[in-house]
N, C-alpha and C positions, 0 to 999 in steps of 0.2 A: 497440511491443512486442507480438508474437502473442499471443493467449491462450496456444497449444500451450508456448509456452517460461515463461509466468506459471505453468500446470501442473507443468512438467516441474519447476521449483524449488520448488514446493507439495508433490508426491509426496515428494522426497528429504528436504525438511524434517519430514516427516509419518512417512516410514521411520525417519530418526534420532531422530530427539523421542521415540518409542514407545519404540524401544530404551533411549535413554536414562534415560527415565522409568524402564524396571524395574530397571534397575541401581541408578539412586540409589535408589530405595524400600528393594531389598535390603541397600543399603550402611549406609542410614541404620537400618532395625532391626536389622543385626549388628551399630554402633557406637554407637548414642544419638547421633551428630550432629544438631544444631537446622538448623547450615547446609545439609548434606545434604540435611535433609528439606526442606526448604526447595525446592533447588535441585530436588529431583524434582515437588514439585509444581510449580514453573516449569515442565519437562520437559512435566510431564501439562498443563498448562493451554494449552501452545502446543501438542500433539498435537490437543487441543479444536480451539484456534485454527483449525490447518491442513485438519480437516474441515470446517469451518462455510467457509474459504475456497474448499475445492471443492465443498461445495453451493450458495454464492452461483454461479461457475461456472455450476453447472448451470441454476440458476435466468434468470439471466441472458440462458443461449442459448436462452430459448423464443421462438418467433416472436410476433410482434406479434397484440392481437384487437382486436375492440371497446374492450373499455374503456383496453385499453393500444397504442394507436394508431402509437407511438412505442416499443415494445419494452417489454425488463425489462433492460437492460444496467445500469441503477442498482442495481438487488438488490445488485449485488456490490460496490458502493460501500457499500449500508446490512450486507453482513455483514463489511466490513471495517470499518465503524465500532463492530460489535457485538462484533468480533473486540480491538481496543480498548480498550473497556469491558470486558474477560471479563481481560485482563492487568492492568487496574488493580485491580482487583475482587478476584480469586481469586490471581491470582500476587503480586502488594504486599499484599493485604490478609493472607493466609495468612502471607507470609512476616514480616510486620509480628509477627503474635499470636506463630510460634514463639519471635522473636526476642525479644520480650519475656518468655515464658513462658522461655524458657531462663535467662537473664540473674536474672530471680526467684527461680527454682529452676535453678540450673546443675547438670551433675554432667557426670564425664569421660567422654571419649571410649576406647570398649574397645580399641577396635584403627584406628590412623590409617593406617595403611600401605593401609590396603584403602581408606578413604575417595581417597588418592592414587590409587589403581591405577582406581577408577571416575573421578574426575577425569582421569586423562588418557586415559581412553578416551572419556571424554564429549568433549573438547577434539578428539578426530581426528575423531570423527563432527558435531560441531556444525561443526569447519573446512572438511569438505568442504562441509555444506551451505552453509554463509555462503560460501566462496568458487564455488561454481556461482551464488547470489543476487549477488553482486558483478558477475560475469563479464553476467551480464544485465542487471544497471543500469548498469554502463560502455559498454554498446551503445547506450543512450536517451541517457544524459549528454550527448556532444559536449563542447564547450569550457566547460562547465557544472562551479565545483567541487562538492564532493556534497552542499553542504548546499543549494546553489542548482537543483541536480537533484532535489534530494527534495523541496522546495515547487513546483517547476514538474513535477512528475510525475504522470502522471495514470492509472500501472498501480498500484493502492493493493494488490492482494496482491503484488506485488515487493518494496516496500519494509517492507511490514509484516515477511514471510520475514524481508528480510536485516536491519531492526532485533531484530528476535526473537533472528534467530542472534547479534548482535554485544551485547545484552545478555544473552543466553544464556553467550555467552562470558566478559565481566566478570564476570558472578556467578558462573563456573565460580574465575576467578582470587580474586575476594572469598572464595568459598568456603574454596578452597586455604588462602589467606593466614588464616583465621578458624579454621582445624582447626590447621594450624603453631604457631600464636601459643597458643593452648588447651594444646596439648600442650608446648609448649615452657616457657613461662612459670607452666603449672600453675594456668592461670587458666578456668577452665572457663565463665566468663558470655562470654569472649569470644567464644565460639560462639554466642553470641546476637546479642554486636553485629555479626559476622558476615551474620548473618540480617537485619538492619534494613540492612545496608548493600545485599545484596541489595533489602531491598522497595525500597529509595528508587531501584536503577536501573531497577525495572522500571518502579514508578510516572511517571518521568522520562520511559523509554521512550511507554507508553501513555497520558500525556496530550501526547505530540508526536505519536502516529501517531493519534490521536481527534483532534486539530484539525486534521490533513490529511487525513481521509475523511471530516470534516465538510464542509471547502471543497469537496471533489468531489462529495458528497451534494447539498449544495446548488448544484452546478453552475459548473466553471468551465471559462472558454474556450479553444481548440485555441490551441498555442504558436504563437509570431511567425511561424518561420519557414513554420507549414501558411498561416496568413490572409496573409503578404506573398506566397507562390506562387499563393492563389485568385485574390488582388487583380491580380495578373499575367496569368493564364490572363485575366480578366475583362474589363482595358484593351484584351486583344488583340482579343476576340471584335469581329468586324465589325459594325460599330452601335453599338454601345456609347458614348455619350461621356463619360461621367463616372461615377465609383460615388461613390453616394451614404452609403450606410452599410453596412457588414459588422458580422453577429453570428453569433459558435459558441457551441456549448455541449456542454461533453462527456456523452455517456450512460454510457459505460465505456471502458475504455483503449482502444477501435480504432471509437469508435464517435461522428461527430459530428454535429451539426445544425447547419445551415447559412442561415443569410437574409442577402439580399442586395438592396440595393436598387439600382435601375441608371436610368437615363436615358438614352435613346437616341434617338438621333436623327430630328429634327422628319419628315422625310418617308416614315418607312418606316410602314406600315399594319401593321392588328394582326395580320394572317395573316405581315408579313414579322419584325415580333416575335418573335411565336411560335417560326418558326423559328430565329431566334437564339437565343434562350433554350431550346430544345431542344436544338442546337448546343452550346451552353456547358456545359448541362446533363451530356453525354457528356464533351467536355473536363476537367471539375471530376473525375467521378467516376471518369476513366480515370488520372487525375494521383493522385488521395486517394480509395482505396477506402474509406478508411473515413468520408467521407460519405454516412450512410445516406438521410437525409431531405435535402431543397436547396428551398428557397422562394428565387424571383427576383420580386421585385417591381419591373415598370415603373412610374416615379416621375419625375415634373421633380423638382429639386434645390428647389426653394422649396416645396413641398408634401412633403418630405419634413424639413424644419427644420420646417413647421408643426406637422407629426404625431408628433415623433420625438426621444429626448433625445439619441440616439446620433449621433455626428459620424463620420465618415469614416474 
């Protein structure tokens, strides 16, 4: 997945979200709705989200210095963790207090028809976003179902978006169903539990998207199918007779690191090495641009089990 199209679903999410946010704030102090309110600070706290997602962006594409030898491609990994923690926090936590605070003290809703009317304008605008965020994670997927796609995924602001938008959308419907039921039955705490049903998808959401930006934070490896292609390119190169061990590691979605260990053959000298592994080196990166770094280490096979936990 490009950054430019991680972007381009970031933007639209960040257009809608703002909007949305002011509609429900409006809606909820013309009606006293809990859920309302509720759902606009959701709104506002994924607006938050989607800035701190294109500042990590930014942050990200600085080139490499001194201390940071290997980029900032991670930063976007740690503000999509922080991104996370800001929906469990603020958007469950918030929606938690109204939801009790309503329920304690309930009182009715003035006017529901307009709670409806921002409702289903929140639902066209959050559907466009989530289905432009769909239409981008069905590109990475392949034969992958989506929950298998979302733990092997390594664009952490893609899924973050289209979890947002798909709990965004739940709690638009929880909403719904919590202002009907209020007004219907003349039960006005139900707009509270309304609101707790909200915090618990958000919460649900934000501690599944904080344990997969944690595993990327902490580093994990390019899918099968890049390392079975390297391993490919590798057997071919001429000299080569064995590989010993492959290790990747991702830095951010287009961004990976590469060592490899190789054993080649008894008679070629270190200058005709060399140019192997310069050779391959072109091969690898012309195949998977997004190998930024490549360490090739010539190794016999028994001094690489001596040294080494990683198998083949």
């Amino acid at each position: 997945m490009a950054a430019g199209s991680s972007k381009k679903v970031i933007f639209a999410a960040l257009a809608g979200n703002f909007l949305i946010a002011l509609t429900k704030f409006g809606a909820a102090l013309w009606t006293g709705s809990s859920a309302m309110l509720s759902e606009g600070v959701h709104s506002l706290v994924d607006t938050g989200n989607q800035c701190l997602l294109l500042y990590g962006h930014h942050r990200a594409n600085r080139p490499p210095d001194e201390q940071h030898p290997l980029g900032f491609g991670r930063e976007l990994y740690f503000w999509s963790f922080i991104v996370a923690l800001l929906v469990f926090s603020l958007g469950a936590g918030v929606s938690l207090y109204e939801g009790i605070a309503h329920i304690l003290d309930p009182h009715p809703i003035t006017d529901p028809v307009v709670n409806y009317a921002v409702i289903a304008f929140s639902v066209v605008f959050e559907g466009i976003s989530w289905r432009m965020a769909l239409q981008e994670f069905r590109k990475t997927k392949g034969d992958l179902n989506y929950f298998q796609a979302f733990k092997r995924s390594k664009n952490a602001p893609l899924f973050l978006v289209l979890f947002e938008d798909t709990a965004a959308l739940i709690g638009l419907a929880i909403a719904c169903a919590g202002n009907f039921a209020s007004h219907y039955f003349n039960r006005f705490e139900l707009d509270g539990v309304a609101s707790l049903g909200i915090s618990l998808v958000l919460a649900v959401t934000a501690t599944m998207l904080a344990r997969e930006s944690k595993e990327l934070l902490l580093g994990e490896p390019a899918a099968a199918r890049v390392t079975n292609s390297i391993m490919e390119i590798a057997r071919q190169q001429d000299g080569v007779e064995r590989i010993n061990g492959l290790m990747t590691v991702h830095l951010a979605p287009d961004e990976i690191v590469l060592a490899l260990s190789l054993e080649f053959a008894d008679p070629l000298n270190t200058p005709g090495i060399e140019q192997r592994i310069a050779a391959l080196e072109r091969k690898l990166r012309s195949a998977h641009p997004e190998l930024i770094t490549i360490f090739i280490k010539p190794q016999a096979r028994e001094q690489f089990r001596q040294f080494s936990h990683h198998g083949p």
